[in-house]
C-alpha positions as CSV (number, residue, x, y, z in Angstrom):
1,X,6.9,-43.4,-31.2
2,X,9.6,-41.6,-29.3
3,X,9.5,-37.7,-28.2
4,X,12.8,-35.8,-28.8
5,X,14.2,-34.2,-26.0
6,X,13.4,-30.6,-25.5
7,X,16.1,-28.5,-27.4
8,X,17.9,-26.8,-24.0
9,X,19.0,-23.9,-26.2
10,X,15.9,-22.7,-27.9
11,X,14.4,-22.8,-23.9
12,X,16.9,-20.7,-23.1
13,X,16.4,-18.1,-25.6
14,X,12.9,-18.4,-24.7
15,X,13.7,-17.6,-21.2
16,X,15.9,-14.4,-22.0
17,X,13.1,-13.3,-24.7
18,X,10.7,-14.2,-21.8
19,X,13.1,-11.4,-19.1
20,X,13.3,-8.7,-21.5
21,X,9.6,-8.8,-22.4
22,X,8.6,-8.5,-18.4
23,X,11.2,-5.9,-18.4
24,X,9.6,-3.8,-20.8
25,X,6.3,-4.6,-19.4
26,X,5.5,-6.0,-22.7
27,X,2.9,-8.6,-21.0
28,X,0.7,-10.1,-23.7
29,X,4.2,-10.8,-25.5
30,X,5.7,-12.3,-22.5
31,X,2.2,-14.7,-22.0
32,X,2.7,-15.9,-25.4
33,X,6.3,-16.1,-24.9
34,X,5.6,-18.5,-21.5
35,X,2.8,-20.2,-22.9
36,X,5.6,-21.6,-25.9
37,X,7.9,-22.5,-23.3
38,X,5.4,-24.8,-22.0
39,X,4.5,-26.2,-25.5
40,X,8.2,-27.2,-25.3
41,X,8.4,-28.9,-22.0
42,X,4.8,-29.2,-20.7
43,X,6.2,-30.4,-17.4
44,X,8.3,-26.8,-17.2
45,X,9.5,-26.2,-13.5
46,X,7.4,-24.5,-10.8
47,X,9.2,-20.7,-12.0
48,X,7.9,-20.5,-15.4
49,X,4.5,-21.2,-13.8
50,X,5.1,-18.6,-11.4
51,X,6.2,-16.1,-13.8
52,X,3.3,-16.8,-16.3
53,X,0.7,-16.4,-13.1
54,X,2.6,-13.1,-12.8
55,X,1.9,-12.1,-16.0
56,X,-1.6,-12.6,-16.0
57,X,-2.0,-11.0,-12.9
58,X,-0.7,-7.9,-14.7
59,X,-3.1,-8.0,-17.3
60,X,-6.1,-8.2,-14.8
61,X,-6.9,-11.8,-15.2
62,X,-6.8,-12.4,-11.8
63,X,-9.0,-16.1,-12.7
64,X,-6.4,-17.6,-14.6
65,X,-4.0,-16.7,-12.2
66,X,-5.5,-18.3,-9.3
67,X,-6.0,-21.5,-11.9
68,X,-2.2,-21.3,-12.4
69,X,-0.7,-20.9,-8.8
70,X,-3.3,-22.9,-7.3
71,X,-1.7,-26.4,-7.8
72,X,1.9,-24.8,-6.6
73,X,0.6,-23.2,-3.4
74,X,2.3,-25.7,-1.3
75,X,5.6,-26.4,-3.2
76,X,8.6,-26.7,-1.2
77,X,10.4,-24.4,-3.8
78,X,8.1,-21.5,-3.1
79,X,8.2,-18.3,-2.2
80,X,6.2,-15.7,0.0
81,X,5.2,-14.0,-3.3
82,X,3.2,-17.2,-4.2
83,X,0.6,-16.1,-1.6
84,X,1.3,-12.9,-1.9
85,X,0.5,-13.0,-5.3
86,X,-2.8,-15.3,-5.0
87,X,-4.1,-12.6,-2.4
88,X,-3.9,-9.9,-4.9
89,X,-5.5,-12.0,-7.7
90,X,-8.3,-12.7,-4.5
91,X,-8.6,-9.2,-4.0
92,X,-9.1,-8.3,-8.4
93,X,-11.8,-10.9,-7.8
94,X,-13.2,-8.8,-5.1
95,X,-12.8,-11.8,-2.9
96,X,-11.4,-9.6,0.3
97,X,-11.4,-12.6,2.8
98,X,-10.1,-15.0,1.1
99,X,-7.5,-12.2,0.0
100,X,-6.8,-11.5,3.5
101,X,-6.1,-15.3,4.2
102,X,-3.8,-15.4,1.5
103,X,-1.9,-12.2,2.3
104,X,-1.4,-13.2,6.3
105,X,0.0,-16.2,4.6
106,X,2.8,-14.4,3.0
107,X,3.7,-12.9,6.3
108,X,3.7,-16.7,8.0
109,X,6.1,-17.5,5.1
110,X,8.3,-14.7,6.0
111,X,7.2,-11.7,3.9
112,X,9.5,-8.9,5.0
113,X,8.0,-6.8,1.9
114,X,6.1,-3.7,2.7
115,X,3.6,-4.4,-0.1
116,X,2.2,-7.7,2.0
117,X,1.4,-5.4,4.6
118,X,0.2,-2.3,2.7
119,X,-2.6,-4.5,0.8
120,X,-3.3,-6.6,3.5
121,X,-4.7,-3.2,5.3
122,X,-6.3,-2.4,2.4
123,X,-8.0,-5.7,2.3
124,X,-9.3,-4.8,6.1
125,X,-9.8,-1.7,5.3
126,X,-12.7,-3.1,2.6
127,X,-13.7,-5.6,4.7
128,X,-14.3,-2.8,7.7
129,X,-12.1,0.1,8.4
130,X,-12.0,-0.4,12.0
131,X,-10.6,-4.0,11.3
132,X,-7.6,-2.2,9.5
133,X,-6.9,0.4,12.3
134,X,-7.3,-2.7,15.3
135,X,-4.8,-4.8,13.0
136,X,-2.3,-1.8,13.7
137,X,-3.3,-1.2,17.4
138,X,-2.4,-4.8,17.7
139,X,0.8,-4.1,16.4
140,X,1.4,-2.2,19.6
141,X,-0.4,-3.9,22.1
142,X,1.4,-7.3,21.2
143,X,5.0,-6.1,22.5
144,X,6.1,-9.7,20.8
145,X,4.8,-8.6,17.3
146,X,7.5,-5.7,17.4
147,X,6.9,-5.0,13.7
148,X,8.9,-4.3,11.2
149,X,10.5,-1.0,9.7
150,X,8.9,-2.3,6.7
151,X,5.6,-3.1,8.5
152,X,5.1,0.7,9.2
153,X,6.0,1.9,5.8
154,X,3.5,-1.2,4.5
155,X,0.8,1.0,6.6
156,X,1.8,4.6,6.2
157,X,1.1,3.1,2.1
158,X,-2.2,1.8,2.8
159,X,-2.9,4.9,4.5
160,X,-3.0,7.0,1.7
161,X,-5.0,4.8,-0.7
162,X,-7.8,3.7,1.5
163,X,-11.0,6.0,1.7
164,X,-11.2,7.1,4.9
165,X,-8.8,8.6,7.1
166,X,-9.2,6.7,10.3
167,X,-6.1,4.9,9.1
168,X,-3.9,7.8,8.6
169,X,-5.0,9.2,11.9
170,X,-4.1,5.6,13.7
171,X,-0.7,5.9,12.7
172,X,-0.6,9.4,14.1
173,X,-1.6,8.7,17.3
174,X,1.5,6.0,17.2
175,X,3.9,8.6,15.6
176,X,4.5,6.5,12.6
177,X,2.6,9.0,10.6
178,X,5.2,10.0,7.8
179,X,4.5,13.7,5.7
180,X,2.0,11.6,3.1
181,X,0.2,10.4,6.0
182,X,-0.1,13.9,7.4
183,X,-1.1,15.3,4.8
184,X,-4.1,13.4,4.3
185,X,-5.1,14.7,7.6
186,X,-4.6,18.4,7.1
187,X,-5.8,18.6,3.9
188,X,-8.9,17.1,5.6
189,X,-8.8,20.3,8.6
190,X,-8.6,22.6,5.7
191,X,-11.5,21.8,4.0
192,X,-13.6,22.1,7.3
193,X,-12.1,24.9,8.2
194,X,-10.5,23.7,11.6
195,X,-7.9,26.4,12.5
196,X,-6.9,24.5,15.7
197,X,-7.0,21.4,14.0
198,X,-4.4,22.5,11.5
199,X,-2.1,23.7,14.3
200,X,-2.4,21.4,16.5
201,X,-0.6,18.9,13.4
202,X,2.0,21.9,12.2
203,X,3.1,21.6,15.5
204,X,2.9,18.1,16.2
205,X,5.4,17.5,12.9
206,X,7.6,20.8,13.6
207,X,8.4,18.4,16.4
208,X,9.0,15.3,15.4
209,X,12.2,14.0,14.5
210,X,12.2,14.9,10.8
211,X,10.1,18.2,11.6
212,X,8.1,20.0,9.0
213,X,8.0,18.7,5.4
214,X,8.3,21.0,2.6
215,X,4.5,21.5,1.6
216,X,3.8,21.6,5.8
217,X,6.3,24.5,5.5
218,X,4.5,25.9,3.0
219,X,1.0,25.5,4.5
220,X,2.8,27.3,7.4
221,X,3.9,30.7,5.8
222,X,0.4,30.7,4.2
223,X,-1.2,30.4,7.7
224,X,1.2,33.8,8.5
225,X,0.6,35.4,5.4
226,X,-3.3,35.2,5.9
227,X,-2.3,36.4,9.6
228,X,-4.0,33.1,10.6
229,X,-0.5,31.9,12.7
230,X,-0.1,32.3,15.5
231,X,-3.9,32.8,15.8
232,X,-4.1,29.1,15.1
233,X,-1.6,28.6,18.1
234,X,-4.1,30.7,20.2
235,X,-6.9,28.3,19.1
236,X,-5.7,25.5,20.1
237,X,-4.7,26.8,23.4
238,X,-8.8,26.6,24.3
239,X,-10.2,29.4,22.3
240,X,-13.2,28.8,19.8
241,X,-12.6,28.0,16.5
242,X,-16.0,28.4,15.1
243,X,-16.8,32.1,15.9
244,X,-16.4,34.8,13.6
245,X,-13.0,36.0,14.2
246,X,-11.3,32.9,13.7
247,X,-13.5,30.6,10.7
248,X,-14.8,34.1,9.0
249,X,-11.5,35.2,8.8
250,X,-10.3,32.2,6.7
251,X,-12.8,32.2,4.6
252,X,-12.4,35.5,3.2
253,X,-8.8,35.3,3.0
254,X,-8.5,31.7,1.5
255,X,-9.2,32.6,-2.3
256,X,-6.0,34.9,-1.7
């Protein structure tokens, strides 16, 4: 008994049915959409695979899409997103370290995406957030790493999802902490009520090449509205900042 050849223009019209369903994030449609395509031509190329582990890895079934990707992991046609894309299923699975493998994989296969980076730190950052802050210090102490532009954004991301702040203040202390990043940290002063604290980071972005952002601006004229600038400037000059005159003061006036 003979098979008749795959009829090339219903898989095309698959294909285009198969685009504008991912582009309207329309995923269960775009699964069933794939998994017709390979009713069609079981032995479809390595992309539709690709595109149908993408598509369950948008719905959350993270196990199906390692079961998909698995058997392409080291086909020549591949891309960095292939490991990319089995580190996030890793990390749905709550498999950090095998996640972590997977993700320092995409950057060996030439990852230049800031998303690589950004969930790789987040996958440290689980594991142990002083792995996540060494893997940056690294960054700098390796003068041959010289990372990317895209690196640095990839970690001011990570900075603002992970828990802790030890992340945030990293990249401060390397002056690749962007206004988001800041943030973090002076939101963090001004619920402990550490007037010198707060300055000492006004100041530290007033001077930095792209200065104060809008809300730092803001948090600024509030500061001198409460009269609490330039006391903060005083503050962090050496005085206390836990007497009466200083924390009291703030306390009284915040509500205002």
């Amino acid at each position: 008994m003979t098979h008749e050849p795959p009829d090339q223009a219903q898989l095309n019209a698959l294909w285009r049915e198969v685009n504008k369903a991912i582009t309207d994030r329309a995923w269960p449609e775009a699964e069933g959409l794939l998994l017709r395509y390979l009713q069609i031509l079981p032995e479809g190329p390595f992309e539709v695979w690709d595109v149908l582990a993408y598509v369950y890895l948008m719905q959350g079934n993270y196990r199906r899409c390692l079961e998909v990707l698995q058997p392409w992991a080291d086909h020549p046609s591949r891309h960095f997103w292939l490991q990319h894309k089995l580190g996030d299923a890793q990390r749905g699975l709550n498999q950090l370290a095998a996640a972590e493998q997977h993700y320092r994989q995409s950057l060996m296969e030439g990852s230049d995406s800031p998303l690589t980076i950004r969930n790789l730190l987040q996958v440290l950052d689980g594991l142990n957030p002083g792995r996540a802050v060494h893997e940056v210090q690294q960054w700098q102490a390796d003068a041959a790493a010289s990372p990317s532009p895209a690196a640095w954004e990839g970690a001011r991301q990570a900075a603002v999802l992970v828990p802790g702040l030890a992340l945030a203040e990293q990249l401060r202390r390397c002056g690749q902490a962007d206004a988001a990043c800041r943030r973090r940290l002076l939101d963090d002063a001004a619920y402990r009520l550490d007037l010198s604290r707060l300055a000492a980071l006004l100041q530290e972005a007033s001077a930095s090449a792209a200065g104060l952002s809008a809300w730092e601006g803001a948090l600024q004229q509030r500061l001198r509205r409460l009269q609490l600038w330039p006391l903060t400037l005083s503050a962090t000059a050496g005085r206390a900042t836990s007497g009466p005159g200083v924390d009291a003061r703030f306390r009284s006036a915040a509500p205002g």
